[in-house]
N, CA, C and O atoms as a GROMACS GRO file, in nm:
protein
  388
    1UNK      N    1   4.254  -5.220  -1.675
    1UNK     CA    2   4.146  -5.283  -1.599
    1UNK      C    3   4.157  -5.435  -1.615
    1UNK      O    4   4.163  -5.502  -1.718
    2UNK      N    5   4.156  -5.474  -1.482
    2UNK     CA    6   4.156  -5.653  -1.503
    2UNK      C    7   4.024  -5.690  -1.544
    2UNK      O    8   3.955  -5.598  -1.500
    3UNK      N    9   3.961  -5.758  -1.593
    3UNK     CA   10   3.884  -5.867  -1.607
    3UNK      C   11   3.904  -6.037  -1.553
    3UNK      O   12   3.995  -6.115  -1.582
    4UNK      N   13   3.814  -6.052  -1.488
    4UNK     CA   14   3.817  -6.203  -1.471
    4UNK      C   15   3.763  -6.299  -1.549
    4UNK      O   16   3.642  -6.285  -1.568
    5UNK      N   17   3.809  -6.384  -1.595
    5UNK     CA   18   3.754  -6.493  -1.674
    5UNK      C   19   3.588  -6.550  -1.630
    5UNK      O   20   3.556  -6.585  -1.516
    6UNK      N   21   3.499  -6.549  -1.749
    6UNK     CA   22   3.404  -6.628  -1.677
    6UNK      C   23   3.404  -6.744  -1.634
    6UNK      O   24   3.308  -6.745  -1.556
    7UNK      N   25   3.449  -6.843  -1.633
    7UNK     CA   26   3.487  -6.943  -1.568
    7UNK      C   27   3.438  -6.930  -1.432
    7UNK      O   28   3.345  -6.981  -1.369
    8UNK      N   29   3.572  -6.809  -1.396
    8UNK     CA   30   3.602  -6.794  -1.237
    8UNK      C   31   3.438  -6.740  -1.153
    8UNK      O   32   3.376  -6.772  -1.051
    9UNK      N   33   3.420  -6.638  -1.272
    9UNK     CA   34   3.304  -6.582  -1.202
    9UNK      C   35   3.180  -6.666  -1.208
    9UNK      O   36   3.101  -6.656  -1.114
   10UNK      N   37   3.155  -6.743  -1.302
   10UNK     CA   38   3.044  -6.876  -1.283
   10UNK      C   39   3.071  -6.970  -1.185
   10UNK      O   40   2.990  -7.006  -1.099
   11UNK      N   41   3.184  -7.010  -1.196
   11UNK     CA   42   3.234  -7.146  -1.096
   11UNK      C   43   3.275  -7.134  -0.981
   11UNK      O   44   3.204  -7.185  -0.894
   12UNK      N   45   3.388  -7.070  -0.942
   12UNK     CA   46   3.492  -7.076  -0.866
   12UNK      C   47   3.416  -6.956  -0.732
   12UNK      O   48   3.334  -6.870  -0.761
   13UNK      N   49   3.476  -6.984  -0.577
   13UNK     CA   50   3.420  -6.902  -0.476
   13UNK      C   51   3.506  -6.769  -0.488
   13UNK      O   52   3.627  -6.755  -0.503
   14UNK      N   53   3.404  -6.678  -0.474
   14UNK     CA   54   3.521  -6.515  -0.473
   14UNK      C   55   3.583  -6.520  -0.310
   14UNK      O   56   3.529  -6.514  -0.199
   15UNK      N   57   3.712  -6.531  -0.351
   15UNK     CA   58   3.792  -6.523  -0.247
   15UNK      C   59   3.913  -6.495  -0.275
   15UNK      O   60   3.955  -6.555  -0.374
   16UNK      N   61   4.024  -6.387  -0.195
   16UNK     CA   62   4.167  -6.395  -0.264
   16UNK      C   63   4.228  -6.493  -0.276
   16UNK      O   64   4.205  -6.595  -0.210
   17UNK      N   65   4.340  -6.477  -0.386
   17UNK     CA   66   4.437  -6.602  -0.423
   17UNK      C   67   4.527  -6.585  -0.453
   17UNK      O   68   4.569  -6.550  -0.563
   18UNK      N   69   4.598  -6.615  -0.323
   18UNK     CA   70   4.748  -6.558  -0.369
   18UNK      C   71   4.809  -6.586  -0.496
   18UNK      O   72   4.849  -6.493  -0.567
   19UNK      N   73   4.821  -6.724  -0.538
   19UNK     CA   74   4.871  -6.765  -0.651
   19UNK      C   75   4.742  -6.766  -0.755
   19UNK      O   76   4.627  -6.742  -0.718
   20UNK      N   77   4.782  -6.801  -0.905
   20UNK     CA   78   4.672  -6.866  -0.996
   20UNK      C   79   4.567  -6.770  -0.980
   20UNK      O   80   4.602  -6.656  -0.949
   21UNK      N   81   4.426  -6.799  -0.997
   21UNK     CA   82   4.301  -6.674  -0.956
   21UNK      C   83   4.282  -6.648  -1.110
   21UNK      O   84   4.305  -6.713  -1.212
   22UNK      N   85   4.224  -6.510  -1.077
   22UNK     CA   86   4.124  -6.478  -1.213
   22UNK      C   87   4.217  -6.365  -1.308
   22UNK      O   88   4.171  -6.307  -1.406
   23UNK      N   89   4.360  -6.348  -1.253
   23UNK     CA   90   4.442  -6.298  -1.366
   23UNK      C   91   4.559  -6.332  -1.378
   23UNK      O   92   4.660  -6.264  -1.386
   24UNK      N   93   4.547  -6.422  -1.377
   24UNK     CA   94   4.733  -6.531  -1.405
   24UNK      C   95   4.643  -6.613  -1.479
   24UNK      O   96   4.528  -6.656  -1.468
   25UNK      N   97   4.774  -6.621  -1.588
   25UNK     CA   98   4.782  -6.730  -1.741
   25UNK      C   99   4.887  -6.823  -1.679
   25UNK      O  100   4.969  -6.773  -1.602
   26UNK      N  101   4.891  -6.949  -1.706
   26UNK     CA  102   4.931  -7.040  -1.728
   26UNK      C  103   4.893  -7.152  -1.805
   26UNK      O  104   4.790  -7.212  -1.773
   27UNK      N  105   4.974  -7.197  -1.924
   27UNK     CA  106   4.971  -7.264  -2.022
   27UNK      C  107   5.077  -7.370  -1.992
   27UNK      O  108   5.169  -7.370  -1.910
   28UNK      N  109   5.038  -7.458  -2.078
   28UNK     CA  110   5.102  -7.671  -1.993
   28UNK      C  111   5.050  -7.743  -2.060
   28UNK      O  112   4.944  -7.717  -2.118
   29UNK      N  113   5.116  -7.857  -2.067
   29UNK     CA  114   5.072  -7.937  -2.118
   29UNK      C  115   5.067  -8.076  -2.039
   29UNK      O  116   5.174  -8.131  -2.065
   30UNK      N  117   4.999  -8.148  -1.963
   30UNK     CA  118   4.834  -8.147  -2.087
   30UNK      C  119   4.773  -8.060  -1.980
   30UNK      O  120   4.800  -8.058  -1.860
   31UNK      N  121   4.684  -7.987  -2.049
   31UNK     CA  122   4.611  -7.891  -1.995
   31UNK      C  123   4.550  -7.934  -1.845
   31UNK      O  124   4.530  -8.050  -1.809
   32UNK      N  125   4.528  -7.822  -1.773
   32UNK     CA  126   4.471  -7.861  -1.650
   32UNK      C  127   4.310  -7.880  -1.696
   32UNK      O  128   4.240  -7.807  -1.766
   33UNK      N  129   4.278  -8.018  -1.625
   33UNK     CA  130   4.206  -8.072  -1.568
   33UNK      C  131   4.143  -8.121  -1.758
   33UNK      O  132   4.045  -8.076  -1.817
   34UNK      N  133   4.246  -8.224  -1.806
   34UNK     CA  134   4.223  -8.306  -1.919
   34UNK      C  135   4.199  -8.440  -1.892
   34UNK      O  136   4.261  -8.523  -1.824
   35UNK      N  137   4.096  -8.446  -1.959
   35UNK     CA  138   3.981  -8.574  -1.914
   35UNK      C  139   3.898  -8.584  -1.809
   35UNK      O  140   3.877  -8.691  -1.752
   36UNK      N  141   3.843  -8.469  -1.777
   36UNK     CA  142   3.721  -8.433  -1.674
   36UNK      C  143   3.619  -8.434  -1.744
   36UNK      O  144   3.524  -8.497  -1.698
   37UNK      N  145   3.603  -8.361  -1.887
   37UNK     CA  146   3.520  -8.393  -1.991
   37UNK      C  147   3.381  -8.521  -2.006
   37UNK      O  148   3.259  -8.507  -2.007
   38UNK      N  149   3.504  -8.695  -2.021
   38UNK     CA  150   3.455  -8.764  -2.004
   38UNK      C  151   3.530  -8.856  -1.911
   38UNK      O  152   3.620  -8.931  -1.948
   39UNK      N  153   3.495  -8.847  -1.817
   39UNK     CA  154   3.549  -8.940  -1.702
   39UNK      C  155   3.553  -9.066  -1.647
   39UNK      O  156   3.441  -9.096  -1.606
   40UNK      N  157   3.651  -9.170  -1.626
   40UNK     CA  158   3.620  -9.286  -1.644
   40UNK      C  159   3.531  -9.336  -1.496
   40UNK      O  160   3.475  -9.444  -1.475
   41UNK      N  161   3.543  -9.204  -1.401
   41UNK     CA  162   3.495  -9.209  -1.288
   41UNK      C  163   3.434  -9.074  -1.243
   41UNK      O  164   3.492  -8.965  -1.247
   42UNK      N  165   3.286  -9.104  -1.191
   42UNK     CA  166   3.271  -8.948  -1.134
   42UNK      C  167   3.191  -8.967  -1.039
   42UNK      O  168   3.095  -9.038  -1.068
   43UNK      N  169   3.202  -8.898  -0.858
   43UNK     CA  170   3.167  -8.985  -0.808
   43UNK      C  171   3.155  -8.789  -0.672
   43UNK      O  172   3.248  -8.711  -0.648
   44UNK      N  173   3.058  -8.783  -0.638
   44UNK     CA  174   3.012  -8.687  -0.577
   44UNK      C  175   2.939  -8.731  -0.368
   44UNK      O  176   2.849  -8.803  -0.324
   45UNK      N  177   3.033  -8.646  -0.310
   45UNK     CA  178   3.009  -8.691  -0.177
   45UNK      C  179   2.962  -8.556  -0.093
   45UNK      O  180   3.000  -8.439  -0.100
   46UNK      N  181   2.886  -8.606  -0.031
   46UNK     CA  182   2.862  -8.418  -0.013
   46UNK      C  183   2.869  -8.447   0.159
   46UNK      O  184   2.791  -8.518   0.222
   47UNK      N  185   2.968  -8.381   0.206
   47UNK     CA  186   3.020  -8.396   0.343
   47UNK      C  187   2.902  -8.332   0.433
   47UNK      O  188   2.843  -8.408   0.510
   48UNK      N  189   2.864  -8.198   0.428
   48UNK     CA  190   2.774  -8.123   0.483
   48UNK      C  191   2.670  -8.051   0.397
   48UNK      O  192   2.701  -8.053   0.277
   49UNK      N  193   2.564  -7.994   0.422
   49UNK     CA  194   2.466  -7.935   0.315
   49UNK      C  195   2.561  -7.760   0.260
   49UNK      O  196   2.524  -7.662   0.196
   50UNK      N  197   2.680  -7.795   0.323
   50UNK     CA  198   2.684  -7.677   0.207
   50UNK      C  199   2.870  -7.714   0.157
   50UNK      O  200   2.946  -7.623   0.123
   51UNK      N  201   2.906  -7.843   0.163
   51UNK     CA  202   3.018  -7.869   0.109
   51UNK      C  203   3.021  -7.983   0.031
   51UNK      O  204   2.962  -8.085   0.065
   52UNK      N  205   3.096  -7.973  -0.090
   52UNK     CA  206   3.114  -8.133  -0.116
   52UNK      C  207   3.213  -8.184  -0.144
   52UNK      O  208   3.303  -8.132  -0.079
   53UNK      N  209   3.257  -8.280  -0.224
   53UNK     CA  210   3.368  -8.350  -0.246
   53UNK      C  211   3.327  -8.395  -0.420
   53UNK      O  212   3.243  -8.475  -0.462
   54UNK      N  213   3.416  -8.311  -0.489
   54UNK     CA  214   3.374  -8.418  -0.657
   54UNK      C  215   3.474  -8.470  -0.715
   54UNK      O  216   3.557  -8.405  -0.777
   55UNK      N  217   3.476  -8.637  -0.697
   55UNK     CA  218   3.611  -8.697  -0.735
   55UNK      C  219   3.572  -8.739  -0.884
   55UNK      O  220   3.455  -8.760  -0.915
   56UNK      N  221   3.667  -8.748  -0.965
   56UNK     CA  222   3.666  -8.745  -1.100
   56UNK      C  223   3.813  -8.831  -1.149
   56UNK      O  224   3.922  -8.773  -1.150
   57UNK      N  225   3.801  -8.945  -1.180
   57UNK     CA  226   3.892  -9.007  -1.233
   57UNK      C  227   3.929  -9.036  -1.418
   57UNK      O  228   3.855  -9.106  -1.487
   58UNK      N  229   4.063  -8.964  -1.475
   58UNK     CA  230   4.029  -8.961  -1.590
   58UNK      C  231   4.064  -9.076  -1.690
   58UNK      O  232   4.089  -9.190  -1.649
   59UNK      N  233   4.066  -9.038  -1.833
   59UNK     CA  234   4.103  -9.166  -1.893
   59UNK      C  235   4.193  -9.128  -2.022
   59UNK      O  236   4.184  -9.156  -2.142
   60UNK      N  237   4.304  -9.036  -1.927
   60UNK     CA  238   4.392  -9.015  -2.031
   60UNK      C  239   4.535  -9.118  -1.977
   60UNK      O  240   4.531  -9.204  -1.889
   61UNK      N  241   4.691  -9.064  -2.083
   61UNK     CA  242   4.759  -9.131  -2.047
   61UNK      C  243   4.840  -9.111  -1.926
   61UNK      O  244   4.927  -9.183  -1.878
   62UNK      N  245   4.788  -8.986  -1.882
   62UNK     CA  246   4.828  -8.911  -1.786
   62UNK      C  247   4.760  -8.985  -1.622
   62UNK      O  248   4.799  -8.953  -1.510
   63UNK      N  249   4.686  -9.056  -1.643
   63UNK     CA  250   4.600  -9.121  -1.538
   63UNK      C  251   4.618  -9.069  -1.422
   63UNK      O  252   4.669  -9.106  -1.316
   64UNK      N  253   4.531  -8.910  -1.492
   64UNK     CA  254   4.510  -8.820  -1.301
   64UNK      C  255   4.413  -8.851  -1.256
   64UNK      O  256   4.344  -8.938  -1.309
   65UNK      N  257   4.370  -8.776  -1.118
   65UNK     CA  258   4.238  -8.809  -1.026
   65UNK      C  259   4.242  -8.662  -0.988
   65UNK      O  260   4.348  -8.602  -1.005
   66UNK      N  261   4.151  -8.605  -0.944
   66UNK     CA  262   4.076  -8.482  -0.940
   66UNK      C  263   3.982  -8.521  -0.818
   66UNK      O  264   3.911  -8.620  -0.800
   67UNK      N  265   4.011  -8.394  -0.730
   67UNK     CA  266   3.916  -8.389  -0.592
   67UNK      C  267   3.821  -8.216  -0.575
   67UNK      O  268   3.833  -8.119  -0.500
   68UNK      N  269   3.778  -8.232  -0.629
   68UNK     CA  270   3.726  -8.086  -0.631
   68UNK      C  271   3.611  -8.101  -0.514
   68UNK      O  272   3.517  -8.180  -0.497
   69UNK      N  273   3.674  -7.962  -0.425
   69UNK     CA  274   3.576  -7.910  -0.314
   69UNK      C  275   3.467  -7.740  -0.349
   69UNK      O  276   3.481  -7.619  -0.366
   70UNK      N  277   3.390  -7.820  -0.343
   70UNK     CA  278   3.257  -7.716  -0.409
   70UNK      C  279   3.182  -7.665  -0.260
   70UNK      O  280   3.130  -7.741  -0.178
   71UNK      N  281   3.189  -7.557  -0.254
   71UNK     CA  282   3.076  -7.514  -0.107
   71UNK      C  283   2.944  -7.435  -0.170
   71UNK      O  284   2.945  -7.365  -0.272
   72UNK      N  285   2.858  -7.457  -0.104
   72UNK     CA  286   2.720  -7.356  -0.110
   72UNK      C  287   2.696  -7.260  -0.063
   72UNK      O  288   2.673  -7.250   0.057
   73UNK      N  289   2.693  -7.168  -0.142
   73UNK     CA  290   2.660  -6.992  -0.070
   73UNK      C  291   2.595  -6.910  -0.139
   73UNK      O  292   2.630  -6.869  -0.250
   74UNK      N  293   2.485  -6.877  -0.075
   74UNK     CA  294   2.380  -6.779  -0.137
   74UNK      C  295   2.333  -6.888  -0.227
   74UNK      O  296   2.348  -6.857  -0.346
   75UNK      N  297   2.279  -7.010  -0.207
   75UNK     CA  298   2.175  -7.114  -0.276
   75UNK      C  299   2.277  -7.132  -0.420
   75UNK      O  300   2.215  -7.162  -0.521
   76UNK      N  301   2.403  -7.118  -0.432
   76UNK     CA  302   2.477  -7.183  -0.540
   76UNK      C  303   2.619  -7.240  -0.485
   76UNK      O  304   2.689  -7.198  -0.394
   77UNK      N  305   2.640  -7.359  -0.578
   77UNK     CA  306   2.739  -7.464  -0.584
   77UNK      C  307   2.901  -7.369  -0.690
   77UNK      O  308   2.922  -7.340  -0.808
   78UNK      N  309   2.965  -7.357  -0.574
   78UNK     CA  310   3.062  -7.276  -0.654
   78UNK      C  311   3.224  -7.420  -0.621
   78UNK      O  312   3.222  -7.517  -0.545
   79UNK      N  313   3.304  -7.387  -0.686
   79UNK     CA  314   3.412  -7.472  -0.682
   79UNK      C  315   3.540  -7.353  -0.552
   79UNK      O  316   3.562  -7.232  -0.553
   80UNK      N  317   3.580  -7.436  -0.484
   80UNK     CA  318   3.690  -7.373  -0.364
   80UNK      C  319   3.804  -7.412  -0.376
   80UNK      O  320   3.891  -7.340  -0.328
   81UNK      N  321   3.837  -7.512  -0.431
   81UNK     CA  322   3.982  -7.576  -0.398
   81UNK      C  323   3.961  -7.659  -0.506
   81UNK      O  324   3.863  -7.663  -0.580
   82UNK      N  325   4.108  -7.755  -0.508
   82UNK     CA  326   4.108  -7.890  -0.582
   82UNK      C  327   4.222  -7.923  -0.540
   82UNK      O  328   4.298  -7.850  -0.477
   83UNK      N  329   4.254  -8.090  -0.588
   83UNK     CA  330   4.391  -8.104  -0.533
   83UNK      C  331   4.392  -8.244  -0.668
   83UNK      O  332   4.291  -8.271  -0.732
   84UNK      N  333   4.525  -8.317  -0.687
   84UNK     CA  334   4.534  -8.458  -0.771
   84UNK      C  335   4.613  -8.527  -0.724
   84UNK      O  336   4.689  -8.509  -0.629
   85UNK      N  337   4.599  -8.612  -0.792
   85UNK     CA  338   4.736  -8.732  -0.809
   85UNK      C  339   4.667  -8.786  -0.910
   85UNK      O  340   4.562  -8.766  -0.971
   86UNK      N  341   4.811  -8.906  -0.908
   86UNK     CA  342   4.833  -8.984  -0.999
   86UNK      C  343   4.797  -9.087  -0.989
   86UNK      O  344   4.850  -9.141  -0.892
   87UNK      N  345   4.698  -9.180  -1.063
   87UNK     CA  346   4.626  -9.320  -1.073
   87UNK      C  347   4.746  -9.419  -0.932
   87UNK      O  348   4.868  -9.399  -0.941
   88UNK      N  349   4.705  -9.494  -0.844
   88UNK     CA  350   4.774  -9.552  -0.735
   88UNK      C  351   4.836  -9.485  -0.628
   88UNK      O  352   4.849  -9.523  -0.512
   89UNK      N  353   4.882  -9.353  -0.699
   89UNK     CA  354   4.902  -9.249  -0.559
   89UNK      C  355   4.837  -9.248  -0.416
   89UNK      O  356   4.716  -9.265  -0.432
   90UNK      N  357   4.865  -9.235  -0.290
   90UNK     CA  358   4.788  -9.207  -0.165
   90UNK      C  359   4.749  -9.100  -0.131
   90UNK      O  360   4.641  -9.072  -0.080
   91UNK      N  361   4.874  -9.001  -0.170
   91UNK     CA  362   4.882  -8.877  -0.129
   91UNK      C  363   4.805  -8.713  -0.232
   91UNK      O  364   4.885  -8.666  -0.313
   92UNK      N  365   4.748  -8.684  -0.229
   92UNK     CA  366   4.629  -8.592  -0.251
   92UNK      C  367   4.775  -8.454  -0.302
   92UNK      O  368   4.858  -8.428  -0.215
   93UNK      N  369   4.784  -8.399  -0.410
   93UNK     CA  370   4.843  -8.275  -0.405
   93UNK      C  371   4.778  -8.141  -0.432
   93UNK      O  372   4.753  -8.106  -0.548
   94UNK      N  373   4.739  -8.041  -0.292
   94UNK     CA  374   4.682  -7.894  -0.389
   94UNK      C  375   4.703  -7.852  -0.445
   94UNK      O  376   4.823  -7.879  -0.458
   95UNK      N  377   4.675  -7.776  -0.522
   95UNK     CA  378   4.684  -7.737  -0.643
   95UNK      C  379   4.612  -7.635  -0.634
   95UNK      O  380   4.514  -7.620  -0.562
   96UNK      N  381   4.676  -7.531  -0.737
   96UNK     CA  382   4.648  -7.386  -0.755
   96UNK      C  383   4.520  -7.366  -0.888
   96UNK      O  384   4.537  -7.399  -1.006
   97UNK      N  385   4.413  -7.312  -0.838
   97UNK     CA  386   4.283  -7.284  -0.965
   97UNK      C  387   4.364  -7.106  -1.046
   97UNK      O  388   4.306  -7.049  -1.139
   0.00000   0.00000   0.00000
C-alpha cells in the first residue's frame, strides 16, 4: 500500500504526476527548496481570486529563486507547480514537486 507524504496531502493540489508526486524519493544536495525557511525575499501576487504567484528569494550559496503557483479549491490554498533559477537568470525552470 502506498502512502502519501503529508506534505503532499496538506499542501500540494491532488492531481496526477507523472514524474516526482507523493511516491518518488529523491535525495540531492542541497535539498529542494533550501532557504525558503528564511528568505531574503518573499513576495506574494495573487493573479486571480483563486491563483497565486509566491516568489521567494533565498540566501544561500546556491542563490536560487522559487516561483510557487498555489490555486484555491474548496476555500483552501494548496501549492500546483513551481519552477527556479538562479540569482540573475531570466529564464524560469519547471520543476518537478
Amino acid at each position: 500500500m502506498n502512502k502519501s507524504p503529508p506534505l503532499f496531502d496538506a499542501f500540494c493540489t491532488d492531481k496526477p504526476r507523472v514524474y516526482g508526486g507523493k511516491v518518488r524519493n529523491s535525495f540531492g544536495f542541497p535539498s529542494k527548496f533550501n532557504g525558503c525557511d528564511h528568505p531574503l525575499e518573499l513576495l506574494v501576487n495573487l493573479k486571480h481570486k483563486s491563483r497565486a504567484e509566491i516568489y521567494i528569494k533565498t540566501n544561500t550559496h546556491f542563490e536560487d529563486e522559487y516561483l510557487f503557483i498555489v490555486l484555491k479549491k474548496a476555500d483552501e490554498w494548496r501549492i500546483d507547480s513551481y519552477k527556479n533559477r538562479r540569482y540573475g537568470n531570466e529564464k524560469w525552470s519547471a520543476q518537478i514537486l
